[in-house]
GURODO-262820 format. One record per atom (N, C-alpha, C): atom name; x, y, z. Coordinates in pm, 1 decimal, padded with zeros to 6 digits. Layout:
! residues N
CA|X|Y|Z .
...
END
This chain:
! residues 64
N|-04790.0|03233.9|03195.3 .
CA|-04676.6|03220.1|03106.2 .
C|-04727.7|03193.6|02966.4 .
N|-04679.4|03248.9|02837.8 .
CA|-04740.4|03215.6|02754.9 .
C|-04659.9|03115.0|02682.0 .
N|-04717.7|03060.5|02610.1 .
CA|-04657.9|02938.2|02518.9 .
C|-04557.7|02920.3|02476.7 .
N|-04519.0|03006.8|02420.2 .
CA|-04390.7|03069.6|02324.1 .
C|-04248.9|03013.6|02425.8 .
N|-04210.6|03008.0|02537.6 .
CA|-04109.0|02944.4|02601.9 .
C|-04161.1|02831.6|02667.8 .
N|-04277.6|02801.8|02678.4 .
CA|-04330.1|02675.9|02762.1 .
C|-04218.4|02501.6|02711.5 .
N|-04172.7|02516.5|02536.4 .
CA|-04043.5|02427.8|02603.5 .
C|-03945.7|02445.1|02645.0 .
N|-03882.5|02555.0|02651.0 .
CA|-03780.7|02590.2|02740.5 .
C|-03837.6|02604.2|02900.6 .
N|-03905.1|02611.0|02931.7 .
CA|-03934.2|02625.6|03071.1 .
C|-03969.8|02415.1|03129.7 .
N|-04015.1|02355.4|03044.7 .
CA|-04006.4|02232.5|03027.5 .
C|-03891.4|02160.7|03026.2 .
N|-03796.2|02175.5|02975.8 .
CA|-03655.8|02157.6|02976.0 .
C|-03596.9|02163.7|03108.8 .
N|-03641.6|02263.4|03163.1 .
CA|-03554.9|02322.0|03300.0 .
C|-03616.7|02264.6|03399.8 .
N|-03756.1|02227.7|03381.7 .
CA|-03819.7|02104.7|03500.1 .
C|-03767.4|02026.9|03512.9 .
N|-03732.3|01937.6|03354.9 .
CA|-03727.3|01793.7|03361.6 .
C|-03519.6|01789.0|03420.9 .
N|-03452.2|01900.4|03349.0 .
CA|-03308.3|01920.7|03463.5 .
C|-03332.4|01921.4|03601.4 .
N|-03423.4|01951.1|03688.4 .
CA|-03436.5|01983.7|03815.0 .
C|-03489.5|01860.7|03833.1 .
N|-03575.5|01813.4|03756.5 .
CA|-03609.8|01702.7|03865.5 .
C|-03524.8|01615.0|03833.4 .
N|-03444.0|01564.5|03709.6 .
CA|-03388.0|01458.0|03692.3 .
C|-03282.4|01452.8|03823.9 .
N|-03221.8|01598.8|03818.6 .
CA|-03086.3|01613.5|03946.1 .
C|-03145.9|01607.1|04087.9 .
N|-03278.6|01526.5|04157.6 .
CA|-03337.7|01521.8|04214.2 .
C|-03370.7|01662.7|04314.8 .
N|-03422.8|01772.5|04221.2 .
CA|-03487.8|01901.9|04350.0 .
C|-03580.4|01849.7|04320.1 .
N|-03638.4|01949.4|04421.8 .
CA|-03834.4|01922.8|04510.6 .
C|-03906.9|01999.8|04386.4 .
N|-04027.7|01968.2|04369.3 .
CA|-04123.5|02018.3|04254.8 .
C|-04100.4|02201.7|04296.9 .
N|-04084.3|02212.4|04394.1 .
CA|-04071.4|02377.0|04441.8 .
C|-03943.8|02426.5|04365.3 .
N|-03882.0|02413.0|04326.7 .
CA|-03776.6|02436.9|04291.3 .
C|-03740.2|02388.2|04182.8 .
N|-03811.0|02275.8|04091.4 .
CA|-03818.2|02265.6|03977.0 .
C|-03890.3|02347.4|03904.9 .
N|-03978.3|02403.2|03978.8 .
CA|-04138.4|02514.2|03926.6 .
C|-04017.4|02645.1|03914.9 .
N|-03936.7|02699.3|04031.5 .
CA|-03906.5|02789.1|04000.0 .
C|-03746.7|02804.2|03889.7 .
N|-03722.9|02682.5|03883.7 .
CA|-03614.3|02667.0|03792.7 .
C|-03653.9|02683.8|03637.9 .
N|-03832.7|02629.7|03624.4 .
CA|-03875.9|02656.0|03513.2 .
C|-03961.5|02797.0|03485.3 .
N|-03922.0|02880.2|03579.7 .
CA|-04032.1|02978.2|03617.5 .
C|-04235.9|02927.4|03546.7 .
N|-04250.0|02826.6|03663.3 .
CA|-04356.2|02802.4|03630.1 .
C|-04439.6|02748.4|03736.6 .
N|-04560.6|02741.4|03770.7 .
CA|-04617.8|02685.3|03911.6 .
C|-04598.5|02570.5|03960.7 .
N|-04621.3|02545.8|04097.3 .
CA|-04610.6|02406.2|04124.4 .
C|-04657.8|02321.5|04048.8 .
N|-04822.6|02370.7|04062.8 .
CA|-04913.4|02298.3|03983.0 .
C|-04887.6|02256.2|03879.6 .
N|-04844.1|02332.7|03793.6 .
CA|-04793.5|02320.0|03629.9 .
C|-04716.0|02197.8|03657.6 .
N|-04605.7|02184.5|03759.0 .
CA|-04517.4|02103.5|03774.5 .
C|-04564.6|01958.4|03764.8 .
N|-04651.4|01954.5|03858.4 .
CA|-04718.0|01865.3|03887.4 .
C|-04863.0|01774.8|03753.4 .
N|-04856.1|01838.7|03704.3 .
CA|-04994.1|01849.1|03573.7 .
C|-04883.2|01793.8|03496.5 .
N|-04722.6|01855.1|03444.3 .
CA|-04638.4|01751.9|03326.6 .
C|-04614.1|01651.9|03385.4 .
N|-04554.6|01638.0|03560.8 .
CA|-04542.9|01480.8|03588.9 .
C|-04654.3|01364.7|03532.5 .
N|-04724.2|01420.1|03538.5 .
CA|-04872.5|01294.0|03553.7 .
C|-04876.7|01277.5|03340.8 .
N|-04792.9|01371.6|03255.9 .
CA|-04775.3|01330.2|03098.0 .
C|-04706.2|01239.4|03113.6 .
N|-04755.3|01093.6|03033.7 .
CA|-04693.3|00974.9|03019.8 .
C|-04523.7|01073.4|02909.7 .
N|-04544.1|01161.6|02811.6 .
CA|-04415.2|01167.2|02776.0 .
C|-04311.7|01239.7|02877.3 .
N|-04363.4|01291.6|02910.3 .
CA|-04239.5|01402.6|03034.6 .
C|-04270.9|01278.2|03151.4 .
N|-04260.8|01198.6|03175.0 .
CA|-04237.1|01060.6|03271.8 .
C|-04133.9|01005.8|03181.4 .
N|-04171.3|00952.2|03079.1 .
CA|-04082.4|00883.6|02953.6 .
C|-03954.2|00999.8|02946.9 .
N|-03935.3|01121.4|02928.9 .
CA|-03830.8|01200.5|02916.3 .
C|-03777.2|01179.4|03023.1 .
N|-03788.3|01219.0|03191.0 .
CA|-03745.4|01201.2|03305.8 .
C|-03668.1|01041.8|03261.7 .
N|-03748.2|00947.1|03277.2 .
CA|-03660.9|00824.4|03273.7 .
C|-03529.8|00803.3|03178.5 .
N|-03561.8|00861.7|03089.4 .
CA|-03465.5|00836.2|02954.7 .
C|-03340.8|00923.2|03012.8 .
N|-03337.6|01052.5|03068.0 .
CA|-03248.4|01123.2|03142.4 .
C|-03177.9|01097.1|03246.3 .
N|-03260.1|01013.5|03329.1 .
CA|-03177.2|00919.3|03446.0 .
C|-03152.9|00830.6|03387.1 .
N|-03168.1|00750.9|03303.6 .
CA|-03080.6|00627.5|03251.3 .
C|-02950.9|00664.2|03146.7 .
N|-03001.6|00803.3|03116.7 .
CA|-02847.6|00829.4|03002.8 .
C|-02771.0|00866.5|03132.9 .
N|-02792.7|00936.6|03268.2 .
CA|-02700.8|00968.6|03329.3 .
C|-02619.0|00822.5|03372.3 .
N|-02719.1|00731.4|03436.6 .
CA|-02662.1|00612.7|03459.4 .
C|-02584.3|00564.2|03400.1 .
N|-02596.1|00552.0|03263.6 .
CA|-02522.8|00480.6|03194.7 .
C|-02379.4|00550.9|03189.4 .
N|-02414.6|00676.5|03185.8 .
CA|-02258.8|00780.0|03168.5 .
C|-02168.8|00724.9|03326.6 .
N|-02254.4|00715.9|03387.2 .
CA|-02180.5|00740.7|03498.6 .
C|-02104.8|00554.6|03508.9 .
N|-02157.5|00437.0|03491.7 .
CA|-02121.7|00324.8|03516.0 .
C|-02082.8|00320.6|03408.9 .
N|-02034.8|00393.5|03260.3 .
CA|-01955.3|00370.8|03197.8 .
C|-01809.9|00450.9|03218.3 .
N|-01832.3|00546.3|03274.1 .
CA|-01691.9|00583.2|03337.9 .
C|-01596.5|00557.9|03381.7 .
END
């Protein structure tokens, strides 16, 4: 994959995993490898993004 969409394909991980799918299906939601998948989990910022995404959902949702 070349660079040029790598944050849009980033984007679509961190949707898949936040809505809890399996790295298999976050890879192909981002059209990108498992591996790949697995290589942004272990970035302290795409950990920091994931969290910040489940806590804005949280908050949406217990402010409802």
């Amino acid at each position: 994959m070349s660079g040029g969409n790598r944050s849009g394909a980033k984007t679509a991980v961190l949707a898949a995993l936040v809505k809890g799918d399996t790295i298999a299906d976050a890879a192909a939601a981002g059209a990108v490898s498992e591996r790949t998948v697995y290589k942004w989990k272990n970035e302290p910022d795409f950990q920091n993004e994931i969290s910040r995404m489940r806590r804005e959902i949280l908050d949406r949702t217990v402010g409802a």
